[in-house]
MIBA-470752 format. One line per field, with one value per residue: residue number from 1; residue in one letter; x, y, z of N, C-alpha, C, O, CB in turn. Coordinates in Angstrom, 1 decimal, padded with zeros to 4 digits, always signed. Each point is the difference from the previous one (the first is absolute). Glycine has a CB too. Example, Ala and Ser with C-alpha at 12.3 -4.5 7.8 and 13.67 -1.06 7.14 Angstrom:
% MIBA-470752
seq = c(1_2)
type = c(a_s)
nxx = c(+013.2_+001.5)
nyy = c(-005.7_+002.3)
nzz = c(+007.8_-001.9)
caxx = c(-000.9_+000.9)
cayy = c(+001.2_+001.1)
cazz = c(+000.0_+000.0)
cxx = c(+000.9_-000.8)
cyy = c(+001.2_+001.1)
czz = c(+000.0_+000.8)
oxx = c(+001.0_+000.5)
oyy = c(+000.0_+001.1)
ozz = c(+000.7_+000.1)
cbxx = c(-002.9_+000.7)
cbyy = c(-001.2_-001.7)
cbzz = c(+000.5_-002.3)
% end
This chain:
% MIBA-470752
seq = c(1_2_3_4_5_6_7_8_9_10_11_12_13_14_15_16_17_18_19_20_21_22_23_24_25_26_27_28_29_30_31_32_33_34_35_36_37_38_39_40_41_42_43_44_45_46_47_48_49_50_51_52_53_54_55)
type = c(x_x_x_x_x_x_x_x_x_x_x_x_x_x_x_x_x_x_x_x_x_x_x_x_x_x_x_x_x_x_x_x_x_x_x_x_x_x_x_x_x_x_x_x_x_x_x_x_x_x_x_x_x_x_x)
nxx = c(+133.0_+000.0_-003.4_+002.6_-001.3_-000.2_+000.4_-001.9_+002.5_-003.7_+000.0_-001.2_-001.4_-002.9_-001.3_-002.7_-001.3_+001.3_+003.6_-000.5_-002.8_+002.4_+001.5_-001.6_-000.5_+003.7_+000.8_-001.3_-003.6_-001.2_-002.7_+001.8_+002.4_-002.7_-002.3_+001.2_-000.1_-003.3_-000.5_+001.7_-001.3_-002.5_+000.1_+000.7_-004.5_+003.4_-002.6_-002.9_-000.2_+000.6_+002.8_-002.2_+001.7_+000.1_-000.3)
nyy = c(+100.1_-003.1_+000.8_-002.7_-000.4_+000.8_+003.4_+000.6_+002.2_+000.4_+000.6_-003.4_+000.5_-003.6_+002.5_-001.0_+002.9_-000.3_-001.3_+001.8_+002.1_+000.3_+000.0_+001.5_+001.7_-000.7_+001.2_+001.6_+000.1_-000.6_+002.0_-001.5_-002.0_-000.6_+000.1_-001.1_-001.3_-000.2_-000.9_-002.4_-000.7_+000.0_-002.2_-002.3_+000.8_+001.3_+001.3_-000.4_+002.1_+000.7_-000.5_+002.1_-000.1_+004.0_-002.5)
nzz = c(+104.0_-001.3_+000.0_+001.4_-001.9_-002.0_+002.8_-001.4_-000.6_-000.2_+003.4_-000.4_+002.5_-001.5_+001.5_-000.3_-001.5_+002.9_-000.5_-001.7_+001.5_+002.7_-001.6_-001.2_+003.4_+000.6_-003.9_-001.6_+002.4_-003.2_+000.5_-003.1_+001.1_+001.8_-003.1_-001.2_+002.4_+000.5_-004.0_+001.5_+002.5_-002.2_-002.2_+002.1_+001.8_+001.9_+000.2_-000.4_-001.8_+002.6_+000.2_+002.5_+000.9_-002.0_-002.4)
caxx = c(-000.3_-000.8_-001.6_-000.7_-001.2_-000.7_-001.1_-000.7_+000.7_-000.5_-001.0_-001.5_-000.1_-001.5_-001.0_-001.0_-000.5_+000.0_+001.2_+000.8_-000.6_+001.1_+001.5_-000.2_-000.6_+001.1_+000.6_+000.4_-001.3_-000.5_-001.2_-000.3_+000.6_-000.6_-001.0_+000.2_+000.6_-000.8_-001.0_+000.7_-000.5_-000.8_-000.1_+000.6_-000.9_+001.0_-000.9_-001.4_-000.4_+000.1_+001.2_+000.4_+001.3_+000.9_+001.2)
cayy = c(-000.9_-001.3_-000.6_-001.0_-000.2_+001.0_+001.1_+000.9_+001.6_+001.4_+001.0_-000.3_-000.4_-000.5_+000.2_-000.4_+001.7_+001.8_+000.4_+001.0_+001.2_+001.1_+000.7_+001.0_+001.6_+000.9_+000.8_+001.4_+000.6_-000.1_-000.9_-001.0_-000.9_-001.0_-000.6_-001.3_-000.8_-000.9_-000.8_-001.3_-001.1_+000.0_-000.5_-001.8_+000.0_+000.2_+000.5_+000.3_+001.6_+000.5_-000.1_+001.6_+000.1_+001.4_-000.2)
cazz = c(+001.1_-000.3_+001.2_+000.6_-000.8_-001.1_+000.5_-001.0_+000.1_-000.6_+001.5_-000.5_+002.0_-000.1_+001.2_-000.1_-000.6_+001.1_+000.1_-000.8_-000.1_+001.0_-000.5_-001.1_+000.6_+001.7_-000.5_-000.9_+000.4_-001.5_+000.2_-001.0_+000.0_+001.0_-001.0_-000.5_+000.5_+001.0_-001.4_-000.7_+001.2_+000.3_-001.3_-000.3_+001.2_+001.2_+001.1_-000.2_-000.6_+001.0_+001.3_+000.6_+001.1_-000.2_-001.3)
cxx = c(-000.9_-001.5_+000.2_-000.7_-000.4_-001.2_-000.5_+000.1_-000.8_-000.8_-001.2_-000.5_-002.0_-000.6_-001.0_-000.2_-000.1_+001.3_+000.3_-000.9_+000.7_+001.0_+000.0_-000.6_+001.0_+001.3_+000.5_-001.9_-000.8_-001.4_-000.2_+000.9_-000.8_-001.5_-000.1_+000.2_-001.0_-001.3_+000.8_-000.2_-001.4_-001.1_+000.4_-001.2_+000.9_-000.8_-001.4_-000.4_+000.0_+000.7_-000.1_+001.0_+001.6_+000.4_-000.5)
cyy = c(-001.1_-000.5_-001.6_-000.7_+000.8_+001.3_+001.0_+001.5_+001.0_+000.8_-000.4_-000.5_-000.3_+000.4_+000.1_+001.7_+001.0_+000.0_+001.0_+001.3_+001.1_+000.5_+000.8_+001.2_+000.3_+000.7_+001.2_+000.6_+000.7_-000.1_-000.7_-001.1_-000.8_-000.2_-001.0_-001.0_-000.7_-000.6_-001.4_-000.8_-000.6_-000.9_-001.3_-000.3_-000.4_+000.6_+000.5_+001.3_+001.1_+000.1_+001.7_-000.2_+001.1_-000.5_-000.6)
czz = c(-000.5_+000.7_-000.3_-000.8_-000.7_+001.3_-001.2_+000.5_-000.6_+001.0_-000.1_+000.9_-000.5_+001.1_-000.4_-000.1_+001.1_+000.8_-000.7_-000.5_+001.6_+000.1_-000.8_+001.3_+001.2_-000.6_-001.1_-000.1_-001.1_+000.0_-001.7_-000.5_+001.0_-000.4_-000.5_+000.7_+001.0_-001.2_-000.3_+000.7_+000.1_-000.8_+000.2_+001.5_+001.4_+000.9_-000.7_+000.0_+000.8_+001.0_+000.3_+000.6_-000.7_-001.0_-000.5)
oxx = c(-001.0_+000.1_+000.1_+000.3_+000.3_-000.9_+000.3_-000.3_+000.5_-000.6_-000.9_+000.8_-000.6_+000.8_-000.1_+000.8_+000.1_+000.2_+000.3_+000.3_+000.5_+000.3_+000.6_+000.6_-000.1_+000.6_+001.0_-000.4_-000.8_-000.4_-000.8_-000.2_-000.2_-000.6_-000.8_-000.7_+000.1_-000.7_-000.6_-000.3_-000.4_-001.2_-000.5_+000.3_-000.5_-000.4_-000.2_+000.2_+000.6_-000.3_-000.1_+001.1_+001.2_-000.1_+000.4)
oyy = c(+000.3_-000.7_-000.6_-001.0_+001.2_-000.3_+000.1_+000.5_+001.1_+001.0_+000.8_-000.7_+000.7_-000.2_+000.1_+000.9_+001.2_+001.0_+001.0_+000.8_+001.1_+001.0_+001.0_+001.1_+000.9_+001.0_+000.7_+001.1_+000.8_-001.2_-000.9_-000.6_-001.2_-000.8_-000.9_-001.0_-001.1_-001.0_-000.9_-001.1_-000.9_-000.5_-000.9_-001.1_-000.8_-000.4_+000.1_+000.8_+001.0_+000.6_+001.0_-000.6_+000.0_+000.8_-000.5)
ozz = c(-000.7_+001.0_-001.1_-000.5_+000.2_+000.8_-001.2_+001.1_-000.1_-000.3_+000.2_+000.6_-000.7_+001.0_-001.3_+000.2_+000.0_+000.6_+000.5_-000.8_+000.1_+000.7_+000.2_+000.2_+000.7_+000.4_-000.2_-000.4_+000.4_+000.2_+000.0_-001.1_-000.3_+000.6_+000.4_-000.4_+000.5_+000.1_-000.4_-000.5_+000.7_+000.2_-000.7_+000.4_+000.8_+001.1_-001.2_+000.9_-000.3_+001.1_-000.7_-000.3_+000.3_-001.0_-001.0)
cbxx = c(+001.2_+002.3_-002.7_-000.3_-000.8_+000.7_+000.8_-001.5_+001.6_+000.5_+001.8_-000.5_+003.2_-000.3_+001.3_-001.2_-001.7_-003.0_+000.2_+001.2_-003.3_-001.0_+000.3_-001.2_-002.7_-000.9_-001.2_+003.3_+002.0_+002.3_-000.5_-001.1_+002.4_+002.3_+000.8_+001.5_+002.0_+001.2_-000.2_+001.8_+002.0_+002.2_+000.8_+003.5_-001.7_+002.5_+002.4_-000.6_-002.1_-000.9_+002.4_-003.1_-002.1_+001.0_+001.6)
cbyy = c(+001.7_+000.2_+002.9_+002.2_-002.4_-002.5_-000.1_-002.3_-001.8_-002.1_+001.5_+000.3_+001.8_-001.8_+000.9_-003.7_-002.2_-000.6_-002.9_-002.9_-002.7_-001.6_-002.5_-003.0_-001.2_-003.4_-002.5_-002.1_-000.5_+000.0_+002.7_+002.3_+002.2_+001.4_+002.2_+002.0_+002.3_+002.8_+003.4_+001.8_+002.1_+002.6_+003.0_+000.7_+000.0_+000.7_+000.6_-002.7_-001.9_-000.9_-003.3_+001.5_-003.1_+000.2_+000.6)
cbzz = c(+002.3_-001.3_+000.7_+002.2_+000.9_-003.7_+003.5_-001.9_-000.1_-002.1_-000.1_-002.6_+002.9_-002.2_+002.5_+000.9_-001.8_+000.0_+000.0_-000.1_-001.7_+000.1_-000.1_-003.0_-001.2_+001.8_+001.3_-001.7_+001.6_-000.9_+002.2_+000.7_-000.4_+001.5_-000.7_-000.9_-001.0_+002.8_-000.9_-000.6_+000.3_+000.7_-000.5_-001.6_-002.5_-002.2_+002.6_-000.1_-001.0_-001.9_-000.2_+000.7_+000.6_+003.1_+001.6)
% end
């Protein structure tokens, strides 16, 4: 089948840190995947040390 246009086929999807901290805790609910993920937000300063609200 022929596209149109070039797209992108590897699932690679951008969202901001607590978007993707609430997905990470509704979908598999990790607490150290949703660690990392909130240190790293925490590290480029997305979010603040003290982000709460569960995720």
């Amino acid at each position: 089948m022929e596209r149109p246009f070039e797209s992108e086929t590897t699932g690679y999807v951008i969202m901001n840190f607590q978007t993707a901290l609430e997905m990470i805790a509704k979908i598999e609910g990790r607490p150290e995947r949703i660690a990392v993920v909130r240190r790293a937000g925490v590290l480029v300063g997305a979010l603040k040390e003290d982000a709460g609200n569960g995720v």
